[in-house]
N, C-alpha and C positions, 0 to 999 in steps of 0.2 A: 789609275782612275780614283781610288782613294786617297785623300793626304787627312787627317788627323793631326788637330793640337791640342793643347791643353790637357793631354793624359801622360803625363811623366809621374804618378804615382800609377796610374794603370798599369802600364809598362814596365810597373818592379813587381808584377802579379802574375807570375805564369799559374799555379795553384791555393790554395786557399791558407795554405802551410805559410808561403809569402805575406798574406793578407794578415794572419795572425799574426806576425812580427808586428806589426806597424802599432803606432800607439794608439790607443783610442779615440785622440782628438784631431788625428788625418782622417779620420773614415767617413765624415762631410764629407771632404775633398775628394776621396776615391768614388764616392756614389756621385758628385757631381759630372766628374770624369766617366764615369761606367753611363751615366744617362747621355753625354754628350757624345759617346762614341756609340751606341745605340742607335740612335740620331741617327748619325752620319754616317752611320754604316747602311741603315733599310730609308737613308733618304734615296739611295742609288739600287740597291739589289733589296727589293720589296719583300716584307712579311709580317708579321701580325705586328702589332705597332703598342697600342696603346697597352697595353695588359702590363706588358714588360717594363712599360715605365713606372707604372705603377705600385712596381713590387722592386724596384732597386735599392732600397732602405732596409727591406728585410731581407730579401737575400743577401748581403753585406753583413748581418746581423746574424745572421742563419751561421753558415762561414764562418765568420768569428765567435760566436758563442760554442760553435760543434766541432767536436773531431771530425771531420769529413774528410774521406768518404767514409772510415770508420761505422762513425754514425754517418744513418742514412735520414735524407729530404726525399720525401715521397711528394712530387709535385702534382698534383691533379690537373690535368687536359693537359698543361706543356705549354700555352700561350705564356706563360708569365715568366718563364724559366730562360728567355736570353742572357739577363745578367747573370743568371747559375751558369750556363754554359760559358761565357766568357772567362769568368773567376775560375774556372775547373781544366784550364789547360788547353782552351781554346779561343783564345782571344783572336790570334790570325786567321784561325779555319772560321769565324764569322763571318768574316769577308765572303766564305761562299756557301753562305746558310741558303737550304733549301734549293740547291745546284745539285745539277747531276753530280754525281759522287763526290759531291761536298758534304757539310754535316746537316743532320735534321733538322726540321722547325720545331720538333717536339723531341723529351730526354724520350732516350734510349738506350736500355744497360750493353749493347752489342756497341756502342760509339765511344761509350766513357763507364769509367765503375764509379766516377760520380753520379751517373745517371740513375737512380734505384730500381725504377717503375717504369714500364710502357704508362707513356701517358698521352693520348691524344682522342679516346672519349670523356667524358665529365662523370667526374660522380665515386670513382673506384680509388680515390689516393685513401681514407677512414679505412678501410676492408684491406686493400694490399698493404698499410704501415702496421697494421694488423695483426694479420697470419705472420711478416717478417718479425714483431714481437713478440710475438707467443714465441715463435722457433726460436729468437736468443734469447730467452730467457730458458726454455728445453735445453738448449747448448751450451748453457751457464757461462752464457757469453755477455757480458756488459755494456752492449751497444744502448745510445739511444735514438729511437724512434720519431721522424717528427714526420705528419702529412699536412701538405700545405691546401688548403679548397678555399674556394672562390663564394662567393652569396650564391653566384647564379649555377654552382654546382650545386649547393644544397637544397635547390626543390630534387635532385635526383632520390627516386627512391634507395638507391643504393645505397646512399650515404648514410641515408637513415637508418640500414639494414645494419651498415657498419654502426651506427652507432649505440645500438639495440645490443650489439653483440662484447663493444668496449665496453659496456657499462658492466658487464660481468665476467668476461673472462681474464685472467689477473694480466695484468701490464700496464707499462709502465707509459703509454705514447704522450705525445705530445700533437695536438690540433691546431693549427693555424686557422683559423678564418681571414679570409682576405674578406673583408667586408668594404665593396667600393660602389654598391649602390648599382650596378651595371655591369652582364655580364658581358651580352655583343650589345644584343638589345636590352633595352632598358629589363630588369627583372621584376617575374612579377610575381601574383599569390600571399598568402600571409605569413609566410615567412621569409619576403622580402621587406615587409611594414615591420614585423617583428624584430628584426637585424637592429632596424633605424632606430626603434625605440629602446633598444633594451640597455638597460644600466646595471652597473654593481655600487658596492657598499667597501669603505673604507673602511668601516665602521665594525662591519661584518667581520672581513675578513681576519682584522685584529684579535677579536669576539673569536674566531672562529679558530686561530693558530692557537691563543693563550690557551684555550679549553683543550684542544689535544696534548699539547705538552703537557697542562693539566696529570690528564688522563694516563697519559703514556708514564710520566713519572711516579704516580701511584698505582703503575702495573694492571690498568685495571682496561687494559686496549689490547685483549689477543687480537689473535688472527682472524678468527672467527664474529670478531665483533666489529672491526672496519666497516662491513655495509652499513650495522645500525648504524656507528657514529655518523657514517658519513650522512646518512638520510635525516640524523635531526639537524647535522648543522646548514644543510640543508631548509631545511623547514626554519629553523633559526634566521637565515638571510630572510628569507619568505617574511618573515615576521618583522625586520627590521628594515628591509626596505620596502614593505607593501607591493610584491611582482616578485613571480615566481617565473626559474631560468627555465626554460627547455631542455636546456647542457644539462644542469643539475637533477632535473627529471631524469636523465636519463643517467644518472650517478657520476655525470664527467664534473670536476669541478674548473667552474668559468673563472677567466678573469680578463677586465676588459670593459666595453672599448679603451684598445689604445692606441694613439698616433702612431699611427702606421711609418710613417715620414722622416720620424723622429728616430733615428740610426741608433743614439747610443741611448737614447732612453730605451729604445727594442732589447738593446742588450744586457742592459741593467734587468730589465723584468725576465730576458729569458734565464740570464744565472739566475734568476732570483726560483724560479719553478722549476726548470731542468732535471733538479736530481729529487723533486718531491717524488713521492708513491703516488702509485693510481695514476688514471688517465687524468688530463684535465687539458681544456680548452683555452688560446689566448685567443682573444678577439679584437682584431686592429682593422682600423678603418682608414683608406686611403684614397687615392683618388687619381681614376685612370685616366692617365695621359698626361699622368703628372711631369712636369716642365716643360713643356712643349705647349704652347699655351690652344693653339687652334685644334689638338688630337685631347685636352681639356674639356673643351666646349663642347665638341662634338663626336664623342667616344665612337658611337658606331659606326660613323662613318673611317674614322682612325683606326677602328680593328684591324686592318688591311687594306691598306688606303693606296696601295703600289706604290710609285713610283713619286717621289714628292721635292720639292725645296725647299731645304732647311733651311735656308735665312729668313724667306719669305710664310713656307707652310703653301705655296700654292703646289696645288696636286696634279701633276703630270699624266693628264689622262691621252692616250693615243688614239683612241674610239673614233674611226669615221665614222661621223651623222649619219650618212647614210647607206653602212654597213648594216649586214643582219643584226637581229636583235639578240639578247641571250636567251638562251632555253629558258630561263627561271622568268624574265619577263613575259615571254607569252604566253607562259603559263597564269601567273598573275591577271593578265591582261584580257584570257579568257578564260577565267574565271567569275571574272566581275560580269563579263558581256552574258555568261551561263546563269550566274545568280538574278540578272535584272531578269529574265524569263523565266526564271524558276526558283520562286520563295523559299523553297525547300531546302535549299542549298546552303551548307555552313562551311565554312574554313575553317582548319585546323592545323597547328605547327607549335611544335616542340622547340620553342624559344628561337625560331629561327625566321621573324616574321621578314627583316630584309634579305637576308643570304639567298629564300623562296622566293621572293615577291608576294608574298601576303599582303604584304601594305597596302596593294592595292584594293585587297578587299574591305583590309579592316580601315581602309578613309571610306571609302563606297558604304559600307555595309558595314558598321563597328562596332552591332549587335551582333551580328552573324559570322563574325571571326572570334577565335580565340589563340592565342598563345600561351601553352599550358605549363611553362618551363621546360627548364630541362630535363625530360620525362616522357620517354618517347614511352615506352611501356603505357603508362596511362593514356598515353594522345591516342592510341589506337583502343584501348578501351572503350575509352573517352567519346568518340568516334563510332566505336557499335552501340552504346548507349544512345546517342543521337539516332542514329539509324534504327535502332529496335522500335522508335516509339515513330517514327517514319520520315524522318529527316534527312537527306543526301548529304554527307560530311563529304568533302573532299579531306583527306589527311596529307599534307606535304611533311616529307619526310626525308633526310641526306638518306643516300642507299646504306652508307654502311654502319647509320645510327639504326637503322632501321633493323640491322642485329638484333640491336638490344629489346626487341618488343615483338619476336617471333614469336614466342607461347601465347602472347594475346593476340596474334594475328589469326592464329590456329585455334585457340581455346575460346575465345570472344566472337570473332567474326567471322572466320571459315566455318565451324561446325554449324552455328546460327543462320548460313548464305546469307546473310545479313548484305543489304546494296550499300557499299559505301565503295567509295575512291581511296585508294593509296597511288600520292604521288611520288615516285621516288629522285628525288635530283640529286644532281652528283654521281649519277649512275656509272659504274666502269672506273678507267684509270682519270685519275683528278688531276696529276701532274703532282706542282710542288708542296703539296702538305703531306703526300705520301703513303706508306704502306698503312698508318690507322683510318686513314681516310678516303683510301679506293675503294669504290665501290663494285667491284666486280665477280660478288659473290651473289648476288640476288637472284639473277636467272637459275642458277643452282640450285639455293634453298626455297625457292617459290615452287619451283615446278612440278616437286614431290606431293605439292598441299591440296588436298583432294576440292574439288568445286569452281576454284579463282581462276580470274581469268588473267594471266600475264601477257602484257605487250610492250611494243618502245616503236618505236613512231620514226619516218626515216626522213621526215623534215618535221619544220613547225606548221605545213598546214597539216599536216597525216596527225601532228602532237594534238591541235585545236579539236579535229573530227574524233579521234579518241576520248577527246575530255568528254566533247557533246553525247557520242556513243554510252561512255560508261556513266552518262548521268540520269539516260533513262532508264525506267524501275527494271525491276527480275532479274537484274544481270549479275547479283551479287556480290561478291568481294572483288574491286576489279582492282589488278595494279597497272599503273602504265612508269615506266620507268626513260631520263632522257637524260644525257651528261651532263656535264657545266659546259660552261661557254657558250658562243654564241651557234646559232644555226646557218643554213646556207642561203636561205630565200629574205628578199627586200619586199616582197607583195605578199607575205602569209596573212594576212587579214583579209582568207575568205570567207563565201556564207557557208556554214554547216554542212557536212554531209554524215549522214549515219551510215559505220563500216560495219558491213557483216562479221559477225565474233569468229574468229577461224580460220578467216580466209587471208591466202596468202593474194600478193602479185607480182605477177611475172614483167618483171623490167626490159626484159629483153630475150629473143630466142638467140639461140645457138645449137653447136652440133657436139662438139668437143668435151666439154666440160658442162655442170651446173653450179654456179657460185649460189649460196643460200645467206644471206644475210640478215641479222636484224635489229633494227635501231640505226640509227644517223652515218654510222661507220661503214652503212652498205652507199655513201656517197664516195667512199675512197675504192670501194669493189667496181662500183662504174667506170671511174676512172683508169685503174689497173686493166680494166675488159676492154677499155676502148684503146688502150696501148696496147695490150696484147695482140688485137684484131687487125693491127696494123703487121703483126707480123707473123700471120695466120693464125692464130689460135682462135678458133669459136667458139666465145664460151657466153651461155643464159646465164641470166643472174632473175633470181628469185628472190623479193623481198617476204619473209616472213614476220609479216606484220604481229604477227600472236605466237608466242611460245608455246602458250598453252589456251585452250584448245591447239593443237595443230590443226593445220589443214591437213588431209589424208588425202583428199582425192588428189591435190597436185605431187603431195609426194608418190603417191602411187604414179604417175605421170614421170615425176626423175626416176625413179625406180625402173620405171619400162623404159625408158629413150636414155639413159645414160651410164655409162662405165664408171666414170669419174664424178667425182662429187667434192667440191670446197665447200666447208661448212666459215662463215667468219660471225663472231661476236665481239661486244667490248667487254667482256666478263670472262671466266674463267672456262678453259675447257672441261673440267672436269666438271659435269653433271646438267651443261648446259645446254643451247640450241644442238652442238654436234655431237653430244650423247643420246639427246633426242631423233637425231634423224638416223645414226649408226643400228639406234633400238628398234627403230621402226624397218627400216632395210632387213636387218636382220630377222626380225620377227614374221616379215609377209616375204620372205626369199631372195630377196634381193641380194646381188653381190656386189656393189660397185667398190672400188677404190677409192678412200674416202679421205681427206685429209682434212683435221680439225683446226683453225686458224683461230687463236683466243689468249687471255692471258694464260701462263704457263704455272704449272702447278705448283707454284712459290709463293713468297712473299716478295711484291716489288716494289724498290724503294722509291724515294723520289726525283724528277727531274719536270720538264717541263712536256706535256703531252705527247706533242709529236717526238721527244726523243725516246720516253717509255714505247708508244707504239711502235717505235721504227726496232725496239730492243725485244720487245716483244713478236713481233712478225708481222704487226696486222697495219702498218701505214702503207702506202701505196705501191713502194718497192718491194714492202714485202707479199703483201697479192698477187703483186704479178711475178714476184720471184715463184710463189708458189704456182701460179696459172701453168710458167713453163715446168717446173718440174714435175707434174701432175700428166703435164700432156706427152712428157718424153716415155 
């Protein structure tokens, strides 16, 4: 299925050790190659697309200027890092990126010990390039450090946190800015304008070497006096070029923009700082989707653009018209219909306005949406602020960004009962982006948190009634949680109905067993019921609409009329829907037989939906695998 030309320098590149033989004025030629085979690799087996174009000049630059894996590339999220992976030993396992037990979409030190860093949230390469400097420099080991971040990683407060903490504890790292103006979506806040405009000083910097040599050869630069120098020559640029850095605020010394694009000028300036003291920042600007001319133009659409035609650019979509719709559109889609009847209503999303379907709010309503970057932590603050002075935020949120902004879910908005919405998409197994980006942990960590109400909705019209539900007042912190992809119904555009907070429904009776499901995945437990029934097994199935509240009076209800019990969710067993009804049985006397059907208490990697679930137990053979074992 693949054929490849024009990469006969690639193909003398198994490791980066190869790269470094070649002479300096091939390395055009191999970044040509490296983008062209990029190309034509995700024009047939699809994944993040443009990011990677974008950064094949400095990754080739990286590689050749670094001992690697020696020295370590700390890559922040892992979108940008294909060409690192190809140069590190895996130029054929590309072929089946993001494939069942093929290699990741994002580095992973369990894949390769090129890989430094889990990377596949935003914002943590400053903090992990970090702590690994401090320890070699403990270990009086000679490594050096470099973390590579994106514009639109740096609204993260993480980053910041990392960079509060380089500016004084001693090391040596080295900063990457990828500065390309656009992270999926456009990025925004003022240290997206700040990027664009900020300049150095030629002039300075001259200014600023001579004076340390200076210094240093008239003995008069301990140890101890580094910060000051560093803070006047600091102040020094400030003064010769009228604008003062952020970088330099925060004692990193900048240097930059520079052409990102430009291979060997990259590696001229990285020997040129490499082996300096202290942290300091390079800051290159490039531009994603570079050589590709249509993933150019229109980056976010090219993030992940599947399946495409490289000669053409036209994009190979399979979607019948008149197939359901995704979760994330009818979400969007009633949203807008909830806001036109209720002013009160605001949008909210951590840099992820098309992945959610925000857009649609923010074309409808462009006052009343925001995209706060990448900064889930704040968006949920962000979010009970609005709500404290009596505004309904909806907050859309990926489930398993939404990790990262627990203590404000609990400290902000649960202790307050503050009424806002958390949306969480992406809920459960995601398929091919993988084990940073399943979400199958939220039912777990929700459930614990005293007040909130958790739910997942077992179509898109149950998804719509919930929105409506948790948008009228008193109800508090609601979350409602629904996967990717699309749903089952082509008519979910009904009117309203408001669902009782707690209450479960019962899909079906039976004698035999009770299956309890919740969320969309109780569409595959139907199925499994209705095959089993064919070969006696009777088994109800109960959609538990709400985790939390439970409904008590029906489980009291399975409790009395049933031995046996399947519990199924798309999330984790441990501490979820089937912890919750084990606790409950047990707590009011009940004994039934309970078998918990869920993700398994691992970490799993990536493949494509139905092959995770069919690995995990809970696709349709696996239900009814379980229905019989249950009933023998």
């Amino acid at each position: 299925m693949f054929e490849y030309s024009n990469i006969n320098l690639l193909k003398q590149i198994d490791y980066p050790a190869d790269l470094r033989r070649l002479p300096i004025e091939q390395l055009d030629e191999v970044c040509k190659e490296l983008r062209q085979y990029i190309i034509e690799v995700l024009a047939e087996n699809p994944g993040h697309f443009a990011s990677s174009l974008g950064t094949v000049e400095l990754t080739v630059a990286l590689h050749y200027a670094f001992n690697t894996p020696y020295d370590r590339i700390v890559w922040d999220v892992g979108h940008q890092a294909y060409g690192h992976k190809i140069l590190t030993g895996r130029r054929e396992q590309f072929k089946t990126l993001r494939k069942l037990d093929g290699i990741s979409g994002f580095p992973n030190p369990a894949e390769s010990e090129y890989d430094a860093f889990i990377a596949g949230h935003a914002s943590n390469s400053i903090s992990a390039a970090l702590g690994m400097s401090v320890a070699a420099n403990l270990k009086k080991e000679n490594r050096k450090y470099i973390a590579v971040i994106g514009d639109g990683s740096m609204t993260g407060g993480l980053a910041f946190e990392g960079l509060n903490n380089v500016s004084f504890d001693p090391n040596n790292l080295l900063i990457i800015l990828n500065d390309n103006n656009m992270s999926i979506d456009k990025p925004v806040g003022g240290m997206s304008e700040y990027l664009v405009n900020i300049t150095t000083s030629k002039t300075y910097n001259t200014i600023r070497f001579n004076l340390y040599k200076t210094l240093k050869r008239a003995g008069i630069v301990p140890e101890d006096m580094k910060g000051a120098i560093l803070r006047f020559n600091n102040s020094l640029k400030a003064l010769l070029t009228k604008q003062h850095n952020i970088f330099e605020g925060f004692n990193i010394r900048y240097f930059g923009p520079v052409d990102g694009h430009d291979v060997r000028g990259l590696i001229r300036i990285i020997n040129d700082i490499k082996n300096m003291t202290g942290p300091k920042l390079l800051h290159i600007q490039t531009v994603k989707g570079k050589g590709f001319e249509p993933a150019e133009k229109e980056a976010t659409i090219w993030h992940s653009p599947g399946r495409f035609n490289k000669e053409t650019g036209e994009r190979i979509v399979a979607k019948d018209k008149n197939s359901p719709q995704l979760y994330q559109d009818i979400f969007g889609h009633t949203l807008v219909e909830l806001a036109k009847a209720n002013p009160r209503i605001v949008g909210i999303t951590p840099a992820m306005p098309t992945g959610c379907s925000m857009t649609f709010m923010m074309n409808e309503f462009p006052e009343r949406a925001f995209d706060v970057g990448i900064a889930e932590g704040h968006a949920v603050t962000f979010a009970a602020g609005l709500a404290k002075e009596g505004l309904m935020p909806f907050c859309n949120i990926y489930s398993s960004f939404m990790q990262r902004a627990y203590d404000q879910l609990i400290h902000d908005a649960a202790i307050q009962n503050l009424d806002m919405v958390l949306c969480l998409d992406r809920a459960g197994l995601v398929g091919e982006d993988g084990v940073t980006h399943h979400g199958n942990l939220d039912l777990a960590y929700l459930r614990c948190i005293p007040g909130i109400t958790v739910a997942s909705p077992y179509n898109e019209i149950a998804l719509r009634n919930l929105m409506f539900t948790a948008s009228q007042p008193g109800n508090g912190v609601f979350v409602i949680r629904y996967p990717r992809g699309q749903g089952e119904l082509s008519d979910w555009e009904q009117p309203f109905e408001p669902l009782p907070i707690g209450k479960w429904r019962k899909l079906k009776d039976g004698k035999d067993v009770a299956v309890i499901s919740i969320g969309p995945i109780g569409n595959l437990a139907a199925k499994a019921i209705e095959r089993a029934q064919t070969e006696g097994i009777d088994a109800a199935h109960y959609d538990a609409v709400f985790l939390k509240p439970a409904d008590e009076e029906m489980l009291h209800e399975i409790g009395r009329n049933f031995k046996r019990i399947i519990t199924l969710e798309n999330g984790t067993v441990v501490g979820g829907l089937g912890t919750a009804v084990m606790e409950f049985m047990s707590e009011n006397g009940y004994n039934p037989r309970i078998k918990r059907l869920g993700v398994p208490d691992r970490f799993i990697a990536h493949g494509t939906v139905p092959e995770l679930y069919a690995i995990c137990g809970i696709d349709e053979e696996g239900i009814y695998k379980a229905l019989n074992e249950i009933k023998a």
